[in-house]
C-alpha positions in Angstrom: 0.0 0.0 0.0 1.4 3.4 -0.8 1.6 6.2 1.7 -0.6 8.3 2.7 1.9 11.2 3.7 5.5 11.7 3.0 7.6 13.0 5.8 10.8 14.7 3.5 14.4 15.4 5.2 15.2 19.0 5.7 18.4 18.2 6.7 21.0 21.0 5.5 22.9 20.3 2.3 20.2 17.6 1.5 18.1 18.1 -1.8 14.9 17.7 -0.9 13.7 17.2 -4.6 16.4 14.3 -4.9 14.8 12.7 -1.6 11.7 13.2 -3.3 13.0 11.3 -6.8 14.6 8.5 -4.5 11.2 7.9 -3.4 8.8 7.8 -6.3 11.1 6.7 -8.9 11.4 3.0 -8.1 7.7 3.4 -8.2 7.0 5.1 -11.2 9.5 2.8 -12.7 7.4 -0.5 -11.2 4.1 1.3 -12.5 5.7 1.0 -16.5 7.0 -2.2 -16.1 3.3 -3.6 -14.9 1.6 -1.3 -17.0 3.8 -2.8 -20.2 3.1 -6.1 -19.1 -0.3 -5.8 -19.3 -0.9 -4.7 -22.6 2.1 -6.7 -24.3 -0.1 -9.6 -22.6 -3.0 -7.8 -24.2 -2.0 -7.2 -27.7 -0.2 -10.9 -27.6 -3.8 -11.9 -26.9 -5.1 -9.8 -29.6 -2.6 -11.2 -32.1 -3.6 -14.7 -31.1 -7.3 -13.9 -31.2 -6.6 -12.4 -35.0 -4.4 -15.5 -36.0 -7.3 -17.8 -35.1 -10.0 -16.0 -36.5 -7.7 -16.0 -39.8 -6.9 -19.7 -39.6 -10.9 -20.3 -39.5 -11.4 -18.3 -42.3 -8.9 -19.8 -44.1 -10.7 -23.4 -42.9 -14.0 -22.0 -44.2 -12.7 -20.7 -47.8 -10.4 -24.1 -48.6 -13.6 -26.2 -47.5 -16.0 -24.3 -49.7 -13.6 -24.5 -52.8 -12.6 -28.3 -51.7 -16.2 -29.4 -51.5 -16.9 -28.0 -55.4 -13.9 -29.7 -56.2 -14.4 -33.0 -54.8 -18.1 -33.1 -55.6 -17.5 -31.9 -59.8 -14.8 -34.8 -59.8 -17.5 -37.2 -58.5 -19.6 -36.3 -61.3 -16.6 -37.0 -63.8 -15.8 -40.0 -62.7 -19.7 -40.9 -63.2 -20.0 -39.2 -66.9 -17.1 -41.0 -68.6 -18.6 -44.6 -67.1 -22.0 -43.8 -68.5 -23.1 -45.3 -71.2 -24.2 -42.2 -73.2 -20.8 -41.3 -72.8 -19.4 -44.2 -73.9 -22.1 -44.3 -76.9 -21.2 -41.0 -78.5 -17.6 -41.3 -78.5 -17.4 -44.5 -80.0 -20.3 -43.5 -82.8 -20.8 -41.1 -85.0 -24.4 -41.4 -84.8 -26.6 -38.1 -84.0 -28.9 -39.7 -81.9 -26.4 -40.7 -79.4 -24.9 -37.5 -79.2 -28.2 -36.3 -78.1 -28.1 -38.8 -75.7 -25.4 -37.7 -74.5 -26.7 -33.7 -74.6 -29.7 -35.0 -72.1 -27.3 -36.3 -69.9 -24.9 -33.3 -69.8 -28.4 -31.1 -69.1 -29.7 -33.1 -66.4 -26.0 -32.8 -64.5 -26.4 -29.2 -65.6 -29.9 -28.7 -63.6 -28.6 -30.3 -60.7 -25.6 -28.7 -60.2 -26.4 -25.0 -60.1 -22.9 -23.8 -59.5 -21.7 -26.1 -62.7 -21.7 -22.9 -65.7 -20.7 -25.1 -68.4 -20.8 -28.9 -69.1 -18.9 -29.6 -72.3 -17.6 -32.6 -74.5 -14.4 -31.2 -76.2 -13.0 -33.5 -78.8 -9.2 -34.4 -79.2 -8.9 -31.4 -81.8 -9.8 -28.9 -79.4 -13.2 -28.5 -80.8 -16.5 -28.5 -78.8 -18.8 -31.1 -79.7 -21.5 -30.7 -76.9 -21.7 -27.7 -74.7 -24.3 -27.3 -71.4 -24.1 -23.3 -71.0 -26.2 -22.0 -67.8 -28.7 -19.1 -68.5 -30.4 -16.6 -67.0 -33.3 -18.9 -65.8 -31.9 -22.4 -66.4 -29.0 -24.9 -68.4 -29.5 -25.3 -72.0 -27.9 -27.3 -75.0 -26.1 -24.5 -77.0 -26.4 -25.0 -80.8 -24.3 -26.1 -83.2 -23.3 -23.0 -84.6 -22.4 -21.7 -81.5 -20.0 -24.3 -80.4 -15.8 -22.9 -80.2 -13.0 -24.2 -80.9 -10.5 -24.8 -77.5 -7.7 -25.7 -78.7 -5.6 -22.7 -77.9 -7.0 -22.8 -74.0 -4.3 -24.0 -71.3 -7.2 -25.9 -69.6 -7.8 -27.8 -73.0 -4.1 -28.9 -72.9 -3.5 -30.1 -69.6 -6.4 -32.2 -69.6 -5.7 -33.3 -73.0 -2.4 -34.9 -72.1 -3.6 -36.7 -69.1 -4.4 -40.3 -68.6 -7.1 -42.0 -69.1 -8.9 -41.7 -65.2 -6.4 -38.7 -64.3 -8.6 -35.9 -63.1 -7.6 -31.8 -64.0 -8.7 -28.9 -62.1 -7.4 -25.8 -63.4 -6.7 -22.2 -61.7 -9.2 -19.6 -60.8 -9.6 -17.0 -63.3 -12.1 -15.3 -65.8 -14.0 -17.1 -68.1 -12.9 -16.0 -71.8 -15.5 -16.6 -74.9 -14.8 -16.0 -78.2 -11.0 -14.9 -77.6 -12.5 -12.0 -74.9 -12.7 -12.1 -71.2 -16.7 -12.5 -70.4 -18.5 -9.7 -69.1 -19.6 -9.1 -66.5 -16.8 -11.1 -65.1 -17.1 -14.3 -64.4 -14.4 -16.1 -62.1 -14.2 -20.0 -63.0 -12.4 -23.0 -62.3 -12.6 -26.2 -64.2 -12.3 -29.7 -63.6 -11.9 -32.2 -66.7 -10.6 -35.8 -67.2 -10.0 -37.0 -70.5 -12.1 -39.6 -72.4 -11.1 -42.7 -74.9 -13.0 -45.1 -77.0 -13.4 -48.7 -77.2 -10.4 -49.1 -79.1 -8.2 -46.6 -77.1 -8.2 -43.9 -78.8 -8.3 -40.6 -77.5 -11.6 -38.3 -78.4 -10.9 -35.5 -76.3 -12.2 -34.2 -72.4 -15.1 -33.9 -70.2 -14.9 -30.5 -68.6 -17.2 -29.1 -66.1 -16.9 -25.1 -65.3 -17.4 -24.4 -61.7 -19.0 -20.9 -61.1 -16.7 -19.7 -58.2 -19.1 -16.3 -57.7 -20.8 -18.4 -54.7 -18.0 -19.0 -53.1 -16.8 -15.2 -53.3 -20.0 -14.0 -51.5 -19.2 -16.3 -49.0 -16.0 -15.3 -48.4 -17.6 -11.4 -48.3 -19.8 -12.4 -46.0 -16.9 -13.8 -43.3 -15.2 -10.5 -44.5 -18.1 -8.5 -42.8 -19.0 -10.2 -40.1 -15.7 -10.8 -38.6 -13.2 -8.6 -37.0 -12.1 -5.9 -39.9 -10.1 -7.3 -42.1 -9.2 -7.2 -46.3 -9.7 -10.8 -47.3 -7.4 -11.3 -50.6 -7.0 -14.8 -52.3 -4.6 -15.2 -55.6 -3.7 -17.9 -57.7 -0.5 -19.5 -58.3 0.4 -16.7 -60.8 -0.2 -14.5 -58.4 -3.4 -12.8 -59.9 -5.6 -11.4 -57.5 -8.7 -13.1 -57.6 -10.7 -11.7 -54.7 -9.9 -8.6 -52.7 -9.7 -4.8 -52.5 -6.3 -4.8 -54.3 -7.3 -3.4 -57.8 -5.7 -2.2 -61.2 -8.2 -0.1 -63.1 -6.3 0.3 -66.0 -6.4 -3.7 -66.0 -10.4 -3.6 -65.4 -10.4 -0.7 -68.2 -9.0 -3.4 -70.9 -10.8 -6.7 -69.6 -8.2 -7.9 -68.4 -7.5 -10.1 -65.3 -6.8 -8.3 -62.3 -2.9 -9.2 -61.0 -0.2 -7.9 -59.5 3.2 -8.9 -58.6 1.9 -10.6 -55.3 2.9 -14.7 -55.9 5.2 -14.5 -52.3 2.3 -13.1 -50.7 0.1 -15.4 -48.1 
């Protein structure tokens, strides 16, 4: 307990204000160090709390893009064993390509996430495409089908093994040699296909509609402690967040920056 008076020396040739220091110093000095203690204690806490909260955040966003990932690569596996499937790549026969159409659209309209459904063929060149509409999936028409050949996605798949699976980046769906707007971010999963004979006839690729999984991910952004939520791709292109390039938006072009060491 401190005191309630203080009795100083007037002793001659003794300072009384260096009586008076010798005195309240050492306290003064054990009021900092407790004080300090306290809120390095506190802001250790804080920094915990934050790292946490982070790390659940981080939980939430991997499981919502695992779980479209793992669910699109169940509904591969299923498509290329179907016998639709198996059907219209081994014939040349319309009617089992539209066999093959019904099937695509029924995966389509349950899956609302799924933006495209497609059979690609082994020259790059669409052959059945699922597109999602305003309202609901439909079979796009012949004339409106693209070649893919140039598209990294294509490639990738293209060269894997029969039962290997593919899922690509994150980035913005592009359409006729143009980046689709309004923007769409997309990731897509694809395995490549084979006929009877072992021949390759291209890829089933499904086009995941990650906009779902961005609200999401705005929604933990609001509700939590504030924060800037930013997620990038392996190239480093920022795919969700306030960092933004006009000039890049300007031009339809992806937004990136020089960010691949940040996590």
């Amino acid at each position: 307990m401190l005191p309630t008076s203080v009795k100083l020396s007037t002793r001659p040739g003794t300072s009384i204000l260096s009586e008076f220091l010798a005195l309240f110093v050492p306290i003064m000095v054990l009021f900092i160090i407790v004080g300090f203690y306290i809120v390095s204690n506190r802001t250790e806490s804080q920094i915990r709390a934050l790292v946490d909260e982070d790390s659940i955040r981080h939980h939430h966003i991997s499981g919502f893009i695992g779980a479209y990932i793992a669910n699109a690569f169940n509904d591969l596996n299923s498509i290329v064993n179907e016998t639709e499937t198996r059907n219209a790549i081994n014939s040349t026969n319309p009617e089992t390509l539209k066999s093959l159409q019904k099937s695509l659209l029924v995966l389509a309209q349950r899956n609302p996430v799924y933006d495209q459904v497609r059979w690609i063929d082994e020259t790059g060149q669409e052959k059945i495409r699922i597109s999602l509409g305003e309202n609901a999936p439909y079979v796009e028409s012949r004339q409106d089908l693209q070649d893919k050949s140039h598209r990294y996605y294509f490639k990738a798949a293209n060269s894997l093994a029969l039962g290997e699976l593919y899922a690509s980046k994150i980035d913005l769906n592009v359409e006729h040699g143009k980046i689709e707007v309004p923007f769409k971010p997309m990731l897509r999963v694809a395995t490549p296909v084979m006929d009877s004979e072992g021949n390759r006839r291209g890829i089933i690729i499904i086009n995941i509609l990650m906009s779902p999984v961005f609200k999401a991910v705005r929604y933990l952004e609001q509700t939590g402690k504030k924060s800037n939520i930013i997620l990038l791709n392996q190239q480093g292109e920022v795919i969700y967040g306030s960092i933004q390039i006009p000039e890049m938006q300007k031009n339809n072009q992806p937004l990136s920056n020089n960010l691949s060491t940040v996590y």
